[in-house]
Phi, psi and omega in degrees: 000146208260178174283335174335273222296340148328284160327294172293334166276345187252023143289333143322277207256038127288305156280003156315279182329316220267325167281351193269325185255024155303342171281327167290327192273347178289342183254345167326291226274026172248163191321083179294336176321141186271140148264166179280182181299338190292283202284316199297341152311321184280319176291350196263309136000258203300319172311319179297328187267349191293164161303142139001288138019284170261010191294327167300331161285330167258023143294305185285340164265352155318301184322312191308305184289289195298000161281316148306302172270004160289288153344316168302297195287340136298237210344301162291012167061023158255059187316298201290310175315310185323289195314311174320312153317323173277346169283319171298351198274315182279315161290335167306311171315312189294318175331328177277296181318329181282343196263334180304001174223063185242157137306074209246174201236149161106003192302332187292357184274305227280285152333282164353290202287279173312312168318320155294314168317310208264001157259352176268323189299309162327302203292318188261031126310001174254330181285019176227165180214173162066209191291309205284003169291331200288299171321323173291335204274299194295324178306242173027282195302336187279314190264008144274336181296289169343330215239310179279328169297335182241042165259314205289276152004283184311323194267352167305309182270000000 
């Protein structure tokens, strides 16, 4: 094989590449900053006070942040907290679910948003054992249901 066609393929199938993993790098790029107890209360806030409407993204980002920071707190072997965080995780999550048959605005951000929450939540399932594997599991298993109404949600409208 010449060096040419060598070349030429891989001027090719690089930027193929570069386009295929463009979606994974887009959701990389979302805000990983942990917030304090303060801002995570004004979001927690704000969500609770919102229109109807807009209450599903901001839920979902609620699920999101406090999903970073359930995963910080395993990792720093702070088990008994995660879980309480993964509990708060699962009532927000039902929140979405009551909330989804509304008219709400932002769902493909929203679907976004949770696709990723439920791949970073999926990734610290090798960090856990025992009831917080399970706990995890289940938080998971909920914010994939979730994840699919408002997969659902999107192609509806």
């Amino acid at each position: 094989m010449s060096f040419h066609f060598r070349s030429s393929v891989l001027l090719v199938t690089v930027p193929l590449f570069l386009t295929l993993c463009t979606p994974v790098h887009a959701a990389s790029s979302i805000d990983e900053t942990l917030p304090d107890a303060q801002a995570l209360n004004q979001l927690e806030l704000r969500a609770q006070q919102a229109n109807p409407r807009d209450q599903c993204f901001l839920y979902t980002q609620l699920v999101h942040t406090m999903t970073e920071i359930a995963g910080k707190e395993m990792l720093d072997g702070n088990t008994t907290q995660a879980s309480a965080t993964l509990k708060q995780i699962e009532h927000y999550a039902a929140l979405i679910h009551l909330g989804l048959s509304k008219d709400t605005k932002r769902l493909k951000n929203a679907e976004m948003l949770m696709h990723h929450t439920t791949y970073r939540l999926g990734g610290y399932l090798h960090l856990t054992s025992g009831d917080d594997h399970t706990t995890l599991q289940a938080t998971l298993k909920q914010l994939d249901q979730v994840q699919d109404e408002l997969l659902n949600q999107v192609f509806n409208h």
